[in-house]
Jmol script that loads the backbone (N, CA, C; Angstrom):
load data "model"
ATOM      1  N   UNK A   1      80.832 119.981  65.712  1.00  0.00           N
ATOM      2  CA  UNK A   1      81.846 119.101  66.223  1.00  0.00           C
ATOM      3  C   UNK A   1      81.180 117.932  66.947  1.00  0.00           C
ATOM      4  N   UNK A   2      82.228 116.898  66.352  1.00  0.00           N
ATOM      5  CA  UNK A   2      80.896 115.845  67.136  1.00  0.00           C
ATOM      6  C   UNK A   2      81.866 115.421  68.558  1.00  0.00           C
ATOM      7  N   UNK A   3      80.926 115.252  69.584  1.00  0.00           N
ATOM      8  CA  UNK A   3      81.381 114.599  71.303  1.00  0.00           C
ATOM      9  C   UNK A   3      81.650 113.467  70.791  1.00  0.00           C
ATOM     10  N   UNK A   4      83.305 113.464  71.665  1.00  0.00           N
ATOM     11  CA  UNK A   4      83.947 112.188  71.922  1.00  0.00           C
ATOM     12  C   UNK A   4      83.286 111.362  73.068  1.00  0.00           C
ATOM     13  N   UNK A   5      83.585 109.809  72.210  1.00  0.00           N
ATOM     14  CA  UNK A   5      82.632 109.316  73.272  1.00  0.00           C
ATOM     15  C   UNK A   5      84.087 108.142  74.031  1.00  0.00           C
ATOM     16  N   UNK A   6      83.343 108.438  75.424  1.00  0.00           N
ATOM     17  CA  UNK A   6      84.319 108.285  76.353  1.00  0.00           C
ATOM     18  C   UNK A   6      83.839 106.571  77.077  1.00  0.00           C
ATOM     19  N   UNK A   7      84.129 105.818  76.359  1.00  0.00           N
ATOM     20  CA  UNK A   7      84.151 103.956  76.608  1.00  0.00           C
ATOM     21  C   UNK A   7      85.253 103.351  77.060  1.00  0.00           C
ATOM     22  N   UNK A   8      85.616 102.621  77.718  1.00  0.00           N
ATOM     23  CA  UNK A   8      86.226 101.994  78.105  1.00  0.00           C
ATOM     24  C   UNK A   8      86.172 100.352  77.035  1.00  0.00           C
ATOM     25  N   UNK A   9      87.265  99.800  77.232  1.00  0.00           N
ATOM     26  CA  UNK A   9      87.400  98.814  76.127  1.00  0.00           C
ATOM     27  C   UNK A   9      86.403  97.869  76.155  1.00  0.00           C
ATOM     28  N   UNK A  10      85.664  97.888  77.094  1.00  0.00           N
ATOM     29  CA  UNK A  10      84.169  96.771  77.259  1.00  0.00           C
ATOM     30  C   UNK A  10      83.211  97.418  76.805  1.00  0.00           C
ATOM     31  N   UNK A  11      83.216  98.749  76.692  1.00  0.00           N
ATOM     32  CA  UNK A  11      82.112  99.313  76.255  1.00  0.00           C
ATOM     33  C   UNK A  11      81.197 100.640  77.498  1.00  0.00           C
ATOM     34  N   UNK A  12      82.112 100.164  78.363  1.00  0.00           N
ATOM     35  CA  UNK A  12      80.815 100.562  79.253  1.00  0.00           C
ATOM     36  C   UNK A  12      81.999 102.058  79.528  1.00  0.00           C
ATOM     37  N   UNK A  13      80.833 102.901  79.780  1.00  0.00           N
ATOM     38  CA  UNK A  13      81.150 104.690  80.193  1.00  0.00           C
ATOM     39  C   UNK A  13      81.890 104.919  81.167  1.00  0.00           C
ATOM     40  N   UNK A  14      83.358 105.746  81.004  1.00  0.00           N
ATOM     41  CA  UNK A  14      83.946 105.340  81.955  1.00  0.00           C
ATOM     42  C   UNK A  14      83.289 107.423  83.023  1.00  0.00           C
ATOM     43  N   UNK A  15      82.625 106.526  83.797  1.00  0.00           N
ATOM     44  CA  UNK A  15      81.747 107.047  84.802  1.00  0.00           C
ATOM     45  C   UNK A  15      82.450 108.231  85.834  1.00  0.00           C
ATOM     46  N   UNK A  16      83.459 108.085  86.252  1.00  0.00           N
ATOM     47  CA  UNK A  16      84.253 108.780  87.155  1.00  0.00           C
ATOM     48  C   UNK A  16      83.723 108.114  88.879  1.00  0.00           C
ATOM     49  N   UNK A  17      83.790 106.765  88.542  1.00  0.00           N
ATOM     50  CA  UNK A  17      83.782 106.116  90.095  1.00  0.00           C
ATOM     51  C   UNK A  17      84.743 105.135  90.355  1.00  0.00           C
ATOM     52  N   UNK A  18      85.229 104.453  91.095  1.00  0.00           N
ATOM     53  CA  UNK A  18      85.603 103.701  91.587  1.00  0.00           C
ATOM     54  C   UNK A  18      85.226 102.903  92.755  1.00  0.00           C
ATOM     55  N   UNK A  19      85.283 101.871  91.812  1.00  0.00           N
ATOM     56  CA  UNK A  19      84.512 100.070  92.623  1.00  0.00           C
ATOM     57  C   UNK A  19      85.064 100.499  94.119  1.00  0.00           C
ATOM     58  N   UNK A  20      84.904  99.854  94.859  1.00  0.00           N
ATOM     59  CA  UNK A  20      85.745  99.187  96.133  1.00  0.00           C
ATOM     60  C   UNK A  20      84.785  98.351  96.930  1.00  0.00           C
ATOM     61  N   UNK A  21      85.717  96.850  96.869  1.00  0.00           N
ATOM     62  CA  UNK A  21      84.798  96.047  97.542  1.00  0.00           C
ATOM     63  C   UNK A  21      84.640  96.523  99.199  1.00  0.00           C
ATOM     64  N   UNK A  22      83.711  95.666  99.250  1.00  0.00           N
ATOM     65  CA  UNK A  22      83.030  95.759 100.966  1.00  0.00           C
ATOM     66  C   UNK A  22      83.689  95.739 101.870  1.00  0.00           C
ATOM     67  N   UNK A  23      84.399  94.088 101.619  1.00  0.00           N
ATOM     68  CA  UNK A  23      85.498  93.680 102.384  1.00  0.00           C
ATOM     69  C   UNK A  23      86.544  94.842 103.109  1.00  0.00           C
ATOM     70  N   UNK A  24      86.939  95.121 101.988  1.00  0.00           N
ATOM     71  CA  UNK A  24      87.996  96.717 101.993  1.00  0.00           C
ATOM     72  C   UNK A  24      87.709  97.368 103.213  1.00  0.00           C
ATOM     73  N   UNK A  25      86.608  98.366 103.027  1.00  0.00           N
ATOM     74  CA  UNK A  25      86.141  99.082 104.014  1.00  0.00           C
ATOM     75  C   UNK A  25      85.570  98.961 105.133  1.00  0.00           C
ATOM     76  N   UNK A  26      85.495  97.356 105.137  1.00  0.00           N
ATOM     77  CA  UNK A  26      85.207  96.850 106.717  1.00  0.00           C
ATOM     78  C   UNK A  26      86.247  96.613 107.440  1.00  0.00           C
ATOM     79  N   UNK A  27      87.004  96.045 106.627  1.00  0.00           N
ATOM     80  CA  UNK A  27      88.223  95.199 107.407  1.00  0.00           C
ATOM     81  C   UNK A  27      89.764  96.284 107.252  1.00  0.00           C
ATOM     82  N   UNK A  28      90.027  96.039 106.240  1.00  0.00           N
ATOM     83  CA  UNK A  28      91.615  96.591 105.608  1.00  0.00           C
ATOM     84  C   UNK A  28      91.697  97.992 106.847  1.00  0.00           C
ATOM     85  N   UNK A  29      90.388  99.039 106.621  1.00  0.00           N
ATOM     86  CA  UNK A  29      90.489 100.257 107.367  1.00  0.00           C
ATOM     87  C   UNK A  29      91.568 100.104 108.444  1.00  0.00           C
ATOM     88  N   UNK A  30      90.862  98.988 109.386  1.00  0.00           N
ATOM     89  CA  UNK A  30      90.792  99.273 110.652  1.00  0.00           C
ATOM     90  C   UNK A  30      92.400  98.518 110.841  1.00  0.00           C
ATOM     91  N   UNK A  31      93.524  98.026 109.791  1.00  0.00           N
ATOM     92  CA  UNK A  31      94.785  97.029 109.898  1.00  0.00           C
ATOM     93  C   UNK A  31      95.318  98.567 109.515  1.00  0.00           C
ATOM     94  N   UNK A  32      95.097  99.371 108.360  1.00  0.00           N
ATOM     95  CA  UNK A  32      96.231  99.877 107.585  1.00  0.00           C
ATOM     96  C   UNK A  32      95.998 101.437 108.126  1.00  0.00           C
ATOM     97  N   UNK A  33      94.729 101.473 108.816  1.00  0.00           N
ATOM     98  CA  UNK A  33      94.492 103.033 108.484  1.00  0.00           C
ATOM     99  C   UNK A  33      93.772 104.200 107.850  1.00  0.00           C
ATOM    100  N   UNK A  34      93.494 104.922 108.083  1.00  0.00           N
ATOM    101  CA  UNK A  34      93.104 105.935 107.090  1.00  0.00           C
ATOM    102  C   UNK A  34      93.666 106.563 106.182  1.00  0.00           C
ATOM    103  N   UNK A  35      94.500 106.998 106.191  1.00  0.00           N
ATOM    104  CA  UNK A  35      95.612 107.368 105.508  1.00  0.00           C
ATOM    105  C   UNK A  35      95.976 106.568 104.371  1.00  0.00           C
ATOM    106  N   UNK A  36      96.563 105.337 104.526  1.00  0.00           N
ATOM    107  CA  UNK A  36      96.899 104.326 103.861  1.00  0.00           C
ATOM    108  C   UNK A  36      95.737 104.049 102.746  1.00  0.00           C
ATOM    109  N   UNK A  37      94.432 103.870 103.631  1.00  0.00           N
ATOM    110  CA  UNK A  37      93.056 103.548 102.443  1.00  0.00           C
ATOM    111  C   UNK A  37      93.374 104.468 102.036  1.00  0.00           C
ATOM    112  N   UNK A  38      93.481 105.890 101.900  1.00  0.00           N
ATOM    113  CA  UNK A  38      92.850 107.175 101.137  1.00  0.00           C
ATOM    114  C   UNK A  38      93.988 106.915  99.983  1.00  0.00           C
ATOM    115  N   UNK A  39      95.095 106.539 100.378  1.00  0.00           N
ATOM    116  CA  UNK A  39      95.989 106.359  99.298  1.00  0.00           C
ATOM    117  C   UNK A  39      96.209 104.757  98.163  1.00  0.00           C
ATOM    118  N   UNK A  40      95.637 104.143  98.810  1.00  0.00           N
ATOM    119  CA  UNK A  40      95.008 102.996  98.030  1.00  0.00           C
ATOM    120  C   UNK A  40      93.491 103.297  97.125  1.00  0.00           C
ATOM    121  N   UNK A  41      92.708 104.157  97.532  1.00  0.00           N
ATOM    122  CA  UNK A  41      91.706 104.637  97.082  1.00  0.00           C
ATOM    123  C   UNK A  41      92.380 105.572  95.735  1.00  0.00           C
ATOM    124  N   UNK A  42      93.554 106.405  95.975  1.00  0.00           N
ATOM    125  CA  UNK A  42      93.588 106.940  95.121  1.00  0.00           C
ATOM    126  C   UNK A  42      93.955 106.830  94.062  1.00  0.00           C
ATOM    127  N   UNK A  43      95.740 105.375  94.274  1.00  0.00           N
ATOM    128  CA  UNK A  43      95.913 104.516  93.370  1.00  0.00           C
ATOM    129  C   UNK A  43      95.081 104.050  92.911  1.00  0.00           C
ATOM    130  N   UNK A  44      93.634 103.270  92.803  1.00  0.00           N
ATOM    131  CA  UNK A  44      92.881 102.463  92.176  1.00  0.00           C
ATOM    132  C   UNK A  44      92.000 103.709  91.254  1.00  0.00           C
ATOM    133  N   UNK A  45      92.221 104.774  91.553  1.00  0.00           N
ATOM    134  CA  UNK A  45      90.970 105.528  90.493  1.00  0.00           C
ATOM    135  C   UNK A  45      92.093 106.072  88.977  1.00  0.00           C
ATOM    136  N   UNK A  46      93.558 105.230  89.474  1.00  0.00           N
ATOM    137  CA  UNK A  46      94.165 105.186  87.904  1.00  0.00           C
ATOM    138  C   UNK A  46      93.609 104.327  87.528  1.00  0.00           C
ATOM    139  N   UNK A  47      93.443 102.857  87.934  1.00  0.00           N
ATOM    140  CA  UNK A  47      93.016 101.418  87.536  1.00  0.00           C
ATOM    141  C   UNK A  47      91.887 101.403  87.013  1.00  0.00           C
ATOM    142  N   UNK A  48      91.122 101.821  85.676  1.00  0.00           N
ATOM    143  CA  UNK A  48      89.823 101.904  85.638  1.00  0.00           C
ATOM    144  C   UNK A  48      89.528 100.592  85.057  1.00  0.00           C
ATOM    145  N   UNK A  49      88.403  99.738  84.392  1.00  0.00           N
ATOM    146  CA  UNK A  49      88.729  98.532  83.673  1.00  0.00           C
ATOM    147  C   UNK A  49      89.418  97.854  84.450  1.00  0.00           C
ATOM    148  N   UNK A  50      90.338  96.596  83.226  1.00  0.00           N
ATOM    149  CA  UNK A  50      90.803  95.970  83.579  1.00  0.00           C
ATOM    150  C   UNK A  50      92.688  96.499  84.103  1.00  0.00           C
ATOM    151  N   UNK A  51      93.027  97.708  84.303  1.00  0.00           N
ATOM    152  CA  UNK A  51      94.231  98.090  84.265  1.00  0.00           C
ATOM    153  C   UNK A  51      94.447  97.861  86.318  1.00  0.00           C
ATOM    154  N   UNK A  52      95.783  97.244  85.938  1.00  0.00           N
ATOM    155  CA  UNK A  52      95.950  96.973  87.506  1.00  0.00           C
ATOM    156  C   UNK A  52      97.498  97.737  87.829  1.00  0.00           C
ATOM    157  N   UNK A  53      98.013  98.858  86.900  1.00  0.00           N
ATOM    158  CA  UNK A  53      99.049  99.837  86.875  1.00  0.00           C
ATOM    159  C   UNK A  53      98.579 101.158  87.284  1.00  0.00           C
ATOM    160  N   UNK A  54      99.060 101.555  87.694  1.00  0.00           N
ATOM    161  CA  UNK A  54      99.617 103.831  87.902  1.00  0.00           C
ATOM    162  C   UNK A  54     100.972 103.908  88.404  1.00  0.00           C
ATOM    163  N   UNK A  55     100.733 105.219  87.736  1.00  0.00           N
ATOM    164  CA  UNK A  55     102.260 105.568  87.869  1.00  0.00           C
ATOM    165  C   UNK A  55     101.786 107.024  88.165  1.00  0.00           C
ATOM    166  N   UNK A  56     101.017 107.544  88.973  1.00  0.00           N
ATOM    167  CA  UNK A  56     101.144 108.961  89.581  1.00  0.00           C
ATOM    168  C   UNK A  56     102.401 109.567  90.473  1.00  0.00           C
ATOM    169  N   UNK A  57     103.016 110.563  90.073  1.00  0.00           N
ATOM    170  CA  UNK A  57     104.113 110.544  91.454  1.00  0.00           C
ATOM    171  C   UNK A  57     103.581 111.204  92.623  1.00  0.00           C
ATOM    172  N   UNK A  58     104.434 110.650  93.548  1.00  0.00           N
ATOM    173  CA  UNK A  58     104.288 111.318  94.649  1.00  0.00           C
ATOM    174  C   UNK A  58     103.965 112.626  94.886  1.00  0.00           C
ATOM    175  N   UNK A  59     104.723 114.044  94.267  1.00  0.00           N
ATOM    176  CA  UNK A  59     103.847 115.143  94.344  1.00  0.00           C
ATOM    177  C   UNK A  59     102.698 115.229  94.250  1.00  0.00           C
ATOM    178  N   UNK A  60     101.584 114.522  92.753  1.00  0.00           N
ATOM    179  CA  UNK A  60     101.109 114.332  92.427  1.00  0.00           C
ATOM    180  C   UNK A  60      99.667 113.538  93.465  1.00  0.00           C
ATOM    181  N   UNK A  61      99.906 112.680  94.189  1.00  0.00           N
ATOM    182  CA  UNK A  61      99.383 112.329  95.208  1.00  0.00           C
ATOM    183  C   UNK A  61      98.906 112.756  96.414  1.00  0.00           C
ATOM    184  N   UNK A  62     100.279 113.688  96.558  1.00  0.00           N
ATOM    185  CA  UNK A  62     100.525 114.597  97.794  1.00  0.00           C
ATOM    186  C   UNK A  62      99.506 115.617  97.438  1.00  0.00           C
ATOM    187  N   UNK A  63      98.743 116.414  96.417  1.00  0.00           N
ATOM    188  CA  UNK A  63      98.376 117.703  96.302  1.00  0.00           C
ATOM    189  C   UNK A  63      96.928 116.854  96.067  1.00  0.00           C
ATOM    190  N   UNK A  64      96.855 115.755  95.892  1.00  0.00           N
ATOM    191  CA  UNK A  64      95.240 115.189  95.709  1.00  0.00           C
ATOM    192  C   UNK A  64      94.850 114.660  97.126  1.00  0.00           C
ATOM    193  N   UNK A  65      95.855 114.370  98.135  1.00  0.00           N
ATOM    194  CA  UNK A  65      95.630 114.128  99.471  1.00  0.00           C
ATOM    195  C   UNK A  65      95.486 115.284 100.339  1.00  0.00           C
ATOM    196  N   UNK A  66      96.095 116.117  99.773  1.00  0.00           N
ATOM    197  CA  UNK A  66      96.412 117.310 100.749  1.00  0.00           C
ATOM    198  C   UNK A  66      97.380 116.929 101.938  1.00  0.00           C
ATOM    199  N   UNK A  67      98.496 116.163 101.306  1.00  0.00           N
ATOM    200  CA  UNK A  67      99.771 116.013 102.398  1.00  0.00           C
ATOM    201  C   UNK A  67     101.007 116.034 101.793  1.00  0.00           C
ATOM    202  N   UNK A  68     101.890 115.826 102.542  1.00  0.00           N
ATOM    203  CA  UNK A  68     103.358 116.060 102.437  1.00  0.00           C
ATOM    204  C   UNK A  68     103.772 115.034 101.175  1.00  0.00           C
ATOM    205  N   UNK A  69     104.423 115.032 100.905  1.00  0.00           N
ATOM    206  CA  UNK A  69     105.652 113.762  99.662  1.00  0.00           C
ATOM    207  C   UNK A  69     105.961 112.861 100.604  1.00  0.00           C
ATOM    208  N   UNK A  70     106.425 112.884 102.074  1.00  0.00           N
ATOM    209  CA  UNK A  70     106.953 112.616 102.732  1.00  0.00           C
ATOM    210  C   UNK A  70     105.633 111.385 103.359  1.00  0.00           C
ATOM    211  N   UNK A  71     104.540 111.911 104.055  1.00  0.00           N
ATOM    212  CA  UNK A  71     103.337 111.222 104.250  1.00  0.00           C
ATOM    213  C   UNK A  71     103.224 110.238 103.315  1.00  0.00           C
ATOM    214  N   UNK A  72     102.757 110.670 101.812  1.00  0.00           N
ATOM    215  CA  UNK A  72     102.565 110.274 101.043  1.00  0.00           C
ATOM    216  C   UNK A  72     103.423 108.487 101.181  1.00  0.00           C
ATOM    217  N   UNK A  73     105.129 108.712 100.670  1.00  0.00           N
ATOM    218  CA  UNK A  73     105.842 107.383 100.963  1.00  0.00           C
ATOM    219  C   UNK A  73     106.008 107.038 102.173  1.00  0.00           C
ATOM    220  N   UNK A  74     105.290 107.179 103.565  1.00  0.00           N
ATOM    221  CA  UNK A  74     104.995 106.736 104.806  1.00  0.00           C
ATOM    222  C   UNK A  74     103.709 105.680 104.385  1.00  0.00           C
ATOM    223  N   UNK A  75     102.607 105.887 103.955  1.00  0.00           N
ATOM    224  CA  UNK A  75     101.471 104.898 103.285  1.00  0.00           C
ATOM    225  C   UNK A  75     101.787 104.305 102.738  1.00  0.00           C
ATOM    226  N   UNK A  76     102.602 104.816 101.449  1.00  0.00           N
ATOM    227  CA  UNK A  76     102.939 103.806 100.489  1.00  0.00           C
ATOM    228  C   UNK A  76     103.947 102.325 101.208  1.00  0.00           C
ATOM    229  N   UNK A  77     104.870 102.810 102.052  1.00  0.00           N
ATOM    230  CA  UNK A  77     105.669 101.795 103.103  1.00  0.00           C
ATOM    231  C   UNK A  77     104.620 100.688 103.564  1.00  0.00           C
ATOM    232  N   UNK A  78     103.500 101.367 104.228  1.00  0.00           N
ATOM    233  CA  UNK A  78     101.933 100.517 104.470  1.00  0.00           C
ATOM    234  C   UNK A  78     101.217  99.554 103.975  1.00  0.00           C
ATOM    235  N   UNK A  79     101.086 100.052 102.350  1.00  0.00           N
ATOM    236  CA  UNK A  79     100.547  99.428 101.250  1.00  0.00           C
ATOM    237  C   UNK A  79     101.184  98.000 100.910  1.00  0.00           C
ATOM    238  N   UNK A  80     102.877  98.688 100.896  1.00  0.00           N
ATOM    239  CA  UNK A  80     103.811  97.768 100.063  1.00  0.00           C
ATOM    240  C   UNK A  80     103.635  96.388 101.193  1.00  0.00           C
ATOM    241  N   UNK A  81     104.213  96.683 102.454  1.00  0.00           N
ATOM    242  CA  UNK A  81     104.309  96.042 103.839  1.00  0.00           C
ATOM    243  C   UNK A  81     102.782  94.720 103.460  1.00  0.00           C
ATOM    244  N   UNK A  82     101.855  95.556 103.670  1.00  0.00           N
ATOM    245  CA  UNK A  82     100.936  94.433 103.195  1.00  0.00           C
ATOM    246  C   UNK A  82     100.132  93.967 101.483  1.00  0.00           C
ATOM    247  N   UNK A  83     100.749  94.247 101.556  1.00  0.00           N
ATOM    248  CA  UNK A  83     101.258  93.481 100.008  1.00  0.00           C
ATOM    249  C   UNK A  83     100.010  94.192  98.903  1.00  0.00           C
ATOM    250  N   UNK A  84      99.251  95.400  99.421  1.00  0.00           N
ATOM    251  CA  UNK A  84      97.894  95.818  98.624  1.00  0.00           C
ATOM    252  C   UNK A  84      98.371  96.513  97.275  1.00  0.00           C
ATOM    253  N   UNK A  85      99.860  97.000  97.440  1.00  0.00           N
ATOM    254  CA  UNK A  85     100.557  97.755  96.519  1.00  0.00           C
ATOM    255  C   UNK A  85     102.151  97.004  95.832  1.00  0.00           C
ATOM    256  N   UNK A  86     102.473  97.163  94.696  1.00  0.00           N
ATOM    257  CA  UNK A  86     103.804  96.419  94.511  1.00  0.00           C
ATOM    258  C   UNK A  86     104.044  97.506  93.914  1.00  0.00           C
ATOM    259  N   UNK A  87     105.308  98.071  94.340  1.00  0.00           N
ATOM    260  CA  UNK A  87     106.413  99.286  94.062  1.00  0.00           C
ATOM    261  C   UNK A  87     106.935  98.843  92.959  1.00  0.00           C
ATOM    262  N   UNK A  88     106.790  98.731  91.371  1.00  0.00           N
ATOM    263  CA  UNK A  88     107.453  98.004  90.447  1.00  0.00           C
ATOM    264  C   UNK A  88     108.829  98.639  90.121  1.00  0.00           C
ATOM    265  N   UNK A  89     109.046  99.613  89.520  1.00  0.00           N
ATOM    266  CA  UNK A  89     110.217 100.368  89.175  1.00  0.00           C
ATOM    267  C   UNK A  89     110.509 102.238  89.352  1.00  0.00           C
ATOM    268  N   UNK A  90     110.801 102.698  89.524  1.00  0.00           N
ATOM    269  CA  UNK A  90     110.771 103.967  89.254  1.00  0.00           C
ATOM    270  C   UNK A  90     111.421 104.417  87.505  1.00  0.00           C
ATOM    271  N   UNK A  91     110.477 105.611  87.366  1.00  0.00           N
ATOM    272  CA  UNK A  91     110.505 105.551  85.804  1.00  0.00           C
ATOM    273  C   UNK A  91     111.599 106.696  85.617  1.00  0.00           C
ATOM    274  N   UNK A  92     112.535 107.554  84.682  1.00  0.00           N
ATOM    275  CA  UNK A  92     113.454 108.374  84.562  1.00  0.00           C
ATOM    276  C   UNK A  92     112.322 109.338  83.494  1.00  0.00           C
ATOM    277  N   UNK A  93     112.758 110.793  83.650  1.00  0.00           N
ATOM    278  CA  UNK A  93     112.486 111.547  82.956  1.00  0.00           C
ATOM    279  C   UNK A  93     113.809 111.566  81.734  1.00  0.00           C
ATOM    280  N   UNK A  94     113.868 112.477  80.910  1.00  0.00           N
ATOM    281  CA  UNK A  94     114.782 112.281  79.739  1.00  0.00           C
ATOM    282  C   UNK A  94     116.208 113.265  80.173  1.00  0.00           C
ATOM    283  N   UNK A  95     115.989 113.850  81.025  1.00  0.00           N
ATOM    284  CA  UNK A  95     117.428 114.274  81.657  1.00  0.00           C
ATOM    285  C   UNK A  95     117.877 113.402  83.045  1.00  0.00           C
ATOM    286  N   UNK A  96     117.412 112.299  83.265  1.00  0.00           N
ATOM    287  CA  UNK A  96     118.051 111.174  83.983  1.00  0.00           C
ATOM    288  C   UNK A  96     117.409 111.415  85.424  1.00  0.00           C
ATOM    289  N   UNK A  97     116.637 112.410  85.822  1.00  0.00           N
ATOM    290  CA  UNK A  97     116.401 112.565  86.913  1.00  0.00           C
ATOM    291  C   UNK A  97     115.134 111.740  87.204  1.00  0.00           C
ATOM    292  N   UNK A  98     114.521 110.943  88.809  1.00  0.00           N
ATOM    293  CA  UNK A  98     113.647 109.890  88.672  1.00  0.00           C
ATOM    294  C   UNK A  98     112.071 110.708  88.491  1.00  0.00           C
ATOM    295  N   UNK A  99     110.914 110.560  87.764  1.00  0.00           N
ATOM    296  CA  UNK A  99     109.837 111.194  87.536  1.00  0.00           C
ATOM    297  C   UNK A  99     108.874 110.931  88.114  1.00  0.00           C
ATOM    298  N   UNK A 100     108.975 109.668  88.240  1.00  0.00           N
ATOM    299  CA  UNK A 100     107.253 108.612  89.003  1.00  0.00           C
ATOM    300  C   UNK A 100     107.644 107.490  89.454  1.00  0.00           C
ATOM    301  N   UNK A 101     106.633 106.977  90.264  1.00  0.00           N
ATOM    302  CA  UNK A 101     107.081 105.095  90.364  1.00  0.00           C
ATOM    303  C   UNK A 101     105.726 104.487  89.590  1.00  0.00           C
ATOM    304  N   UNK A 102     106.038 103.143  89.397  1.00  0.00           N
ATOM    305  CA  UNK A 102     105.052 102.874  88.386  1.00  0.00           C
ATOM    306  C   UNK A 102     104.955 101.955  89.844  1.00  0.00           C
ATOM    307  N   UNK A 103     103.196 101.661  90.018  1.00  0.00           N
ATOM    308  CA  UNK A 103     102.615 100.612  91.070  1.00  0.00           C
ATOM    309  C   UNK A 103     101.934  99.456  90.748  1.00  0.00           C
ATOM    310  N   UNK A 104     102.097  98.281  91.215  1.00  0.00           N
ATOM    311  CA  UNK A 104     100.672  97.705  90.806  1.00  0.00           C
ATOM    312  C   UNK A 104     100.082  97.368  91.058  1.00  0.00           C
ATOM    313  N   UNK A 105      98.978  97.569  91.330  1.00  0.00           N
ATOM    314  CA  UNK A 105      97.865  97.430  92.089  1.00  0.00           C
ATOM    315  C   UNK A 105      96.903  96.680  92.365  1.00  0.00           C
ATOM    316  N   UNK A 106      96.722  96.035  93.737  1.00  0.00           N
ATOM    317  CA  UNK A 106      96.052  94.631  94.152  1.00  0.00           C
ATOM    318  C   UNK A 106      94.621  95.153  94.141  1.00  0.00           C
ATOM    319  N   UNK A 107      93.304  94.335  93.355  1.00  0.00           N
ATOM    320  CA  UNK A 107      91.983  95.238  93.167  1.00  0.00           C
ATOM    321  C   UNK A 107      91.534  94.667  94.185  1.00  0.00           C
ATOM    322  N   UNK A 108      90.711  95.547  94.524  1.00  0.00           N
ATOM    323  CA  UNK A 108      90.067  95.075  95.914  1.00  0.00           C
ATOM    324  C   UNK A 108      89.074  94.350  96.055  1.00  0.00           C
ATOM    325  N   UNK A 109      88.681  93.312  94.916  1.00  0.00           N
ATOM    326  CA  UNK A 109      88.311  91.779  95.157  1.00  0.00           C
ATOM    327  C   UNK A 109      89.036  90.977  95.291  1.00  0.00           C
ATOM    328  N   UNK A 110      90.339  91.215  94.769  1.00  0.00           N
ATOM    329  CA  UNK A 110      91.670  90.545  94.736  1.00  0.00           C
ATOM    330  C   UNK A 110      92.686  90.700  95.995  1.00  0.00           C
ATOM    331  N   UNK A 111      92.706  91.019  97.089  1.00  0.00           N
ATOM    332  CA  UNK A 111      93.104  91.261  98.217  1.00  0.00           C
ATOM    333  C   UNK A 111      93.861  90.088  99.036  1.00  0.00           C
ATOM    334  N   UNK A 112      94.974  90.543  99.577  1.00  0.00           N
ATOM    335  CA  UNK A 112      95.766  88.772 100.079  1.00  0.00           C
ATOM    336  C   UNK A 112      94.310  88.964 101.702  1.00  0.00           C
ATOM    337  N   UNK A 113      94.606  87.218 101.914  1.00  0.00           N
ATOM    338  CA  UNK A 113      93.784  87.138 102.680  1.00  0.00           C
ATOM    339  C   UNK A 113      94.099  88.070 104.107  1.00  0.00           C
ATOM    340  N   UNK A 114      92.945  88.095 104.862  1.00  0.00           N
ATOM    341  CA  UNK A 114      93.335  89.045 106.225  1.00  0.00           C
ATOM    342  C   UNK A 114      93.709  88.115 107.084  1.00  0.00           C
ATOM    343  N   UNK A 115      93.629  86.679 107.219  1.00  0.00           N
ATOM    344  CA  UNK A 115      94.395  86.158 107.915  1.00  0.00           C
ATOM    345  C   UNK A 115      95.211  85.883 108.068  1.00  0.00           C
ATOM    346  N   UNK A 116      96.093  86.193 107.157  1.00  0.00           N
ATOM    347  CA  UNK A 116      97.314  86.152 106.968  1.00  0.00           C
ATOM    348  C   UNK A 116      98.424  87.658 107.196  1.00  0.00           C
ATOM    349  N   UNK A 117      97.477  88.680 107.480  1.00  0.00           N
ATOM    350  CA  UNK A 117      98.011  90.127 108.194  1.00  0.00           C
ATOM    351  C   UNK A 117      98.019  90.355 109.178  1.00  0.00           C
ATOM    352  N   UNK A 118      97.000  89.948 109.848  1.00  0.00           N
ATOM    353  CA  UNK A 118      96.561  90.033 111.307  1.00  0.00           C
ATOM    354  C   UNK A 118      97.428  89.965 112.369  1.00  0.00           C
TER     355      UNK A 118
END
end "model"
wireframe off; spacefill off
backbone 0.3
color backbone group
């Protein structure tokens, strides 16, 4: 059997890391939190490439954070507030009930300025 080979559309191996600029972890921490980063950290390790979408749900978040659903959309309130996250739609499962929210996600070279949060 031959190994699938695991590329990303540029070519390059998709590694199991995620970028995060400098900026981020100097500055953003100390406005939004810990909490808030860990959940911006976690949104961006959907974003691999050029993808600036996830749609993980909240349970889903909650059991990779090790916190509540509830916590969970307390950060996300955080994110949205400073603009690192955009809440696009919530998606329906096929018996009408809501499944996920789809996000989209500001990369963290791409960040609104901090003078303008402060």
């Amino acid at each position: 059997m031959e190994r699938e080979n695991r590329e990303n559309k540029k070519g390059f191996p998709n590694t199991g890391f995620t970028i995060i600029h400098k900026d981020f972890i100097d500055n953003w921490t100390k406005i939004i939190g810990t909490g808030p980063t860990m959940l911006y950290f976690q949104l961006l390790s959907y974003c691999y490439g050029n993808k600036t979408h996830a749609w993980p749900s909240v349970g889903t978040l909650g059991k990779r954070m090790g916190v509540t659903k509830n916590t969970i959309r307390k950060y996300r309130e955080v994110l949205i507030k400073y603009g690192l996250i955009e809440k696009m739609c919530k998606r329906k499962s096929a018996n009408g009930d809501y499944q996920t929210n789809l996000y989209q996600i500001a990369k963290s070279d791409k960040l609104p300025e901090l003078n303008h949060v402060e």
